[in-house]
C-alpha positions as CSV (number, residue, x, y, z in Angstrom):
1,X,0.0,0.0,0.0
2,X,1.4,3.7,-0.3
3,X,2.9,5.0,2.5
4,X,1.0,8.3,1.5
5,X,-2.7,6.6,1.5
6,X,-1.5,4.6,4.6
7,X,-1.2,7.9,6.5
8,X,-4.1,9.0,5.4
9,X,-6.2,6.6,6.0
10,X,-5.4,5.7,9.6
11,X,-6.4,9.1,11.1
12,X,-10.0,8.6,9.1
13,X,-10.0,5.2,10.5
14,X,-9.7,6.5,14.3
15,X,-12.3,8.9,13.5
16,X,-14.8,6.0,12.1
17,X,-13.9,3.7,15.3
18,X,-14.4,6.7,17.4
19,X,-11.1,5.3,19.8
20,X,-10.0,7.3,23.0
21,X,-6.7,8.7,24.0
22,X,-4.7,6.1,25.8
23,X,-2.8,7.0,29.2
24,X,1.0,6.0,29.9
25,X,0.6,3.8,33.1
26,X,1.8,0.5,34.1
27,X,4.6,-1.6,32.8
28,X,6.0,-0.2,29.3
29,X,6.3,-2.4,26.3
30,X,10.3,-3.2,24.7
31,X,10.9,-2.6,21.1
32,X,13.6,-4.4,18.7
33,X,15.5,-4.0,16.1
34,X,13.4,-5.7,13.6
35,X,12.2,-6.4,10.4
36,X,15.5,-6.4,8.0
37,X,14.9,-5.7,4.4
38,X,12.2,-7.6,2.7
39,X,10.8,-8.8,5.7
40,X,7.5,-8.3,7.8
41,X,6.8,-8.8,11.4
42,X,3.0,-9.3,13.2
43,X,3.6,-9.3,17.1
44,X,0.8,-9.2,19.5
45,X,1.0,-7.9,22.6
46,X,-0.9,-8.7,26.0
47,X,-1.0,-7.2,29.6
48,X,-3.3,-8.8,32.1
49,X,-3.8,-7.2,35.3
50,X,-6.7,-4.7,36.7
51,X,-6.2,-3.1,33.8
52,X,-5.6,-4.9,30.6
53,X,-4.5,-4.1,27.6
54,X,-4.3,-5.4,23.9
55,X,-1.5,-4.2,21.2
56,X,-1.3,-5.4,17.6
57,X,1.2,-4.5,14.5
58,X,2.7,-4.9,12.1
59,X,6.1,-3.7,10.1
60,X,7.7,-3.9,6.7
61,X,11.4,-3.5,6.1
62,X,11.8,-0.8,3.3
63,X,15.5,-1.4,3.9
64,X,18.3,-2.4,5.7
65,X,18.2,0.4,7.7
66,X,14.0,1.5,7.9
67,X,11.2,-0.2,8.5
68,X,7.8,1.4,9.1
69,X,3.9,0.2,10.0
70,X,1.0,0.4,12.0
71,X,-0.2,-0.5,15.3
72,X,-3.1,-0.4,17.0
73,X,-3.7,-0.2,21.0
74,X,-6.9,-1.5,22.8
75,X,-7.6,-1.4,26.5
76,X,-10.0,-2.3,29.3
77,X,-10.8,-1.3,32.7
78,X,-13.9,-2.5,34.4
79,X,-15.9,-2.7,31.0
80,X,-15.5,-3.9,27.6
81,X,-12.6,-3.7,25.6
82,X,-12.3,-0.3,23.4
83,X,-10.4,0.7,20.8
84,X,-7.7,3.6,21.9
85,X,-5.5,4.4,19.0
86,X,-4.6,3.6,16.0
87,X,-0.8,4.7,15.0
88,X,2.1,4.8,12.4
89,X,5.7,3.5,13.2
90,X,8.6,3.8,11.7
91,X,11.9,2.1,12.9
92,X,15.6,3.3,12.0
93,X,18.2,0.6,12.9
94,X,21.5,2.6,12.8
95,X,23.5,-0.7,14.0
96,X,22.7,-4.2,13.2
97,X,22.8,-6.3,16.0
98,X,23.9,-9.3,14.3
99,X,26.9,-7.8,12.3
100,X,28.1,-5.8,15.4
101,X,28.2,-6.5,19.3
102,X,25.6,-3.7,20.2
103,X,22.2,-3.1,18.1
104,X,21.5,0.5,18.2
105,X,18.2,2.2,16.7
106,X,15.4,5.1,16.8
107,X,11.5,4.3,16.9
108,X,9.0,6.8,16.4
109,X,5.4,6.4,16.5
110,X,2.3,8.6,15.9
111,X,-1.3,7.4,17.5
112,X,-4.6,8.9,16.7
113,X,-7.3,9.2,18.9
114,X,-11.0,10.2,18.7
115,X,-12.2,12.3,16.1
116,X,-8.5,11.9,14.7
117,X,-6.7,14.0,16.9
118,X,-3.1,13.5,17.5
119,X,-3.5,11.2,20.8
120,X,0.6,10.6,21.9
121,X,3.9,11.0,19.8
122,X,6.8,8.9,21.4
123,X,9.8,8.5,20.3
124,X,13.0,6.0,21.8
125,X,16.3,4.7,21.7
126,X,16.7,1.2,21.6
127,X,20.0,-0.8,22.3
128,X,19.9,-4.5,22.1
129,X,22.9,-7.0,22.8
130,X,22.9,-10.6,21.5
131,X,25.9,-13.3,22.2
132,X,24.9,-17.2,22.6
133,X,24.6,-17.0,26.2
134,X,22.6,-13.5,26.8
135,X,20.2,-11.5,24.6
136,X,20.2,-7.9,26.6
137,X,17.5,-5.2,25.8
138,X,17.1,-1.8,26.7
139,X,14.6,1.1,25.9
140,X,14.9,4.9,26.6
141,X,11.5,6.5,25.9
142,X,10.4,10.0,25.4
143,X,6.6,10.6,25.1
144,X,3.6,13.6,24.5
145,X,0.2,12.7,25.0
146,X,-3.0,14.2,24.6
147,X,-6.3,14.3,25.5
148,X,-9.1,17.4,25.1
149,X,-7.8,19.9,27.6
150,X,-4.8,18.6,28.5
151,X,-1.3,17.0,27.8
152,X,1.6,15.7,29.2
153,X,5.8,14.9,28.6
154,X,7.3,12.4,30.0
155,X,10.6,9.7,30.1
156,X,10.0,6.6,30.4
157,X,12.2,3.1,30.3
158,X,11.9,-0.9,29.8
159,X,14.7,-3.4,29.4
160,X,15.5,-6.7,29.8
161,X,18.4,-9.6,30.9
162,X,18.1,-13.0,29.6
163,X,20.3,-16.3,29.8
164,X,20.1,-19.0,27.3
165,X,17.9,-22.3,28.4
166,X,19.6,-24.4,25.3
167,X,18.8,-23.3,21.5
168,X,15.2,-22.2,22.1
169,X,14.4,-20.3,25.6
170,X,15.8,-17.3,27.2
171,X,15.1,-17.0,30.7
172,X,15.4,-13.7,32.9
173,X,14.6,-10.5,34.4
174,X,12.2,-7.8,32.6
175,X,12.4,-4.4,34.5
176,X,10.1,-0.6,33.0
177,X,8.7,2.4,34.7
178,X,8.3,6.0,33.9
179,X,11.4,7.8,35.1
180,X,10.1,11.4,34.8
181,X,7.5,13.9,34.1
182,X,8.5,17.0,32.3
183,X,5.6,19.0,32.2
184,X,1.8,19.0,31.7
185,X,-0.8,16.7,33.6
186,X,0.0,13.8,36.2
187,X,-2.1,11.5,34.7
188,X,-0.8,11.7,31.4
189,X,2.8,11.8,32.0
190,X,2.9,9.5,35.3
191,X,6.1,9.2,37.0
192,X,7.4,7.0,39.7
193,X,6.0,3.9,38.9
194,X,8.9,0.9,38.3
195,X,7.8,-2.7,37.6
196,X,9.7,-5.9,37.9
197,X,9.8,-9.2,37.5
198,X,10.7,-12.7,35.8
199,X,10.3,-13.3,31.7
200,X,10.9,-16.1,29.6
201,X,11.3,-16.6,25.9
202,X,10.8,-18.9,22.9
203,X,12.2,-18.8,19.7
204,X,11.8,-21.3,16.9
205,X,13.3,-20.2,13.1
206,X,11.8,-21.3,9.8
207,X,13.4,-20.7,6.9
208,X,14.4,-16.3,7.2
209,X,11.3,-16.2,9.6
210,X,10.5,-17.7,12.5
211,X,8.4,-17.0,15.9
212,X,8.9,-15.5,19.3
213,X,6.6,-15.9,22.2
214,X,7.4,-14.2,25.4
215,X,6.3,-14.9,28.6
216,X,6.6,-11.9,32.0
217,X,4.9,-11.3,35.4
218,X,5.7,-7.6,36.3
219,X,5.2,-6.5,39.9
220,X,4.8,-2.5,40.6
221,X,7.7,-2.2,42.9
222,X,7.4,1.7,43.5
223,X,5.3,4.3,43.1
224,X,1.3,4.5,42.6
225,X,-0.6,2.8,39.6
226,X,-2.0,-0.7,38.0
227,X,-0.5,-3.4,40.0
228,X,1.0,-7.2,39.3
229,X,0.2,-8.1,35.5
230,X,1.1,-11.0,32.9
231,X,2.1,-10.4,29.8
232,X,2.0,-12.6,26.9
233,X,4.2,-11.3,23.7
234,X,3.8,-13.3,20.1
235,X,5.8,-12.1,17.3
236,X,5.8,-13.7,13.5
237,X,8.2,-12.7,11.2
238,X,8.2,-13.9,7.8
């Protein structure tokens, strides 16, 4: 599809699904350094807790170097489940992690809220480390959301430590929070809250795709917000 109808289309689309602005709270979600060129990934994301939410997407590598797609963002408190935003992403790996010892890259993302305003803009470095024994991740996030009336800046973090279980599982510790508020309104830019707590991962390759399911419990360990939640994480790339 081109990129130019794409963008179009997904702030009409929010406006048709009439989706809400989502709020930054709870445990953050970790980014990598993926699709290569050629390539698209489908991951599906799920927090279970008090408050639960649901993320889908989906990217294309343009190039070595870019990738870019959609993702959409769906939550639940004490009633159904709604539609929060739809969004763009684009992803700018600056260092391979498989040709060099540390993966370094930019994501930015776009989400569109009811009547397709500009919901949140975020934007975050992403470092990943891979050897046959650990697979290290880490995410520095910066993030502007929006809501009628009011906004908020914040900085925000996730990363991870896993050891290899064999040639398919990676067990360890998956640790996020928001670090910071800059400016506007508390509940759009929490800060203070810092989860923790045990993760394991699958991988299985076919062919130049493959599968990744992860498995985490994340307990709030400070501050005030949503508390102990699961989270199941399926990726396909192909």
């Amino acid at each position: 599809m081109n990129r130019r109808i794409l963008a179009a289309a997904l702030p009409v689309a929010a406006a048709a699904f009439g989706v809400a602005p989502a709020h930054a709270e709870g445990p953050e979600q970790l980014e990598q350094l993926e699709p290569g060129r050629g390539a698209w990934q489908a991951e599906l994301l799920g927090t279970y807790g008090r408050q639960q939410t649901q993320v889908a997407g989906a990217l294309y590598g343009v190039s070595d170097r870019l990738a870019l797609g959609v993702e959409a963002e769906a939550a639940r408190d004490d009633g159904p489940l709604r539609l929060d935003t739809l969004g763009l992403a684009a992803l700018l790996r600056l260092r391979d992690p498989e040709a060099r010892p540390i993966g370094v890259g930019v994501a930015l993302q776009a989400a569109f809220g009811r009547g397709a305003r500009l919901a949140e803009v975020e934007g975050r470095v992403i470092v990943e480390h891979r050897s046959g024994r650990w697979w290290l991740q880490g995410d520095l996030i910066a993030r502007h959301a929006r809501e009628p009336g009011a906004s908020g800046t914040g900085i925000a973090y996730a990363g991870s430590a896993q050891h290899a279980l064999g040639h398919s599982f990676w067990l360890g510790l998956e640790a996020s929070g928001q670090l910071a508020r800059i400016a506007g309104d508390p509940a759009l830019a929490p800060a203070g809250q810092h989860y923790l707590g045990p993760s394991l991962t699958m991988e299985r390759s076919a062919g130049r795709g493959g599968i990744e399911i992860g498995l985490a419990y994340l307990h709030r360990i400070a501050g005030r917000g949503p508390g102990p939640a699961a989270r199941v994480f399926v990726q396909l790339t192909f």
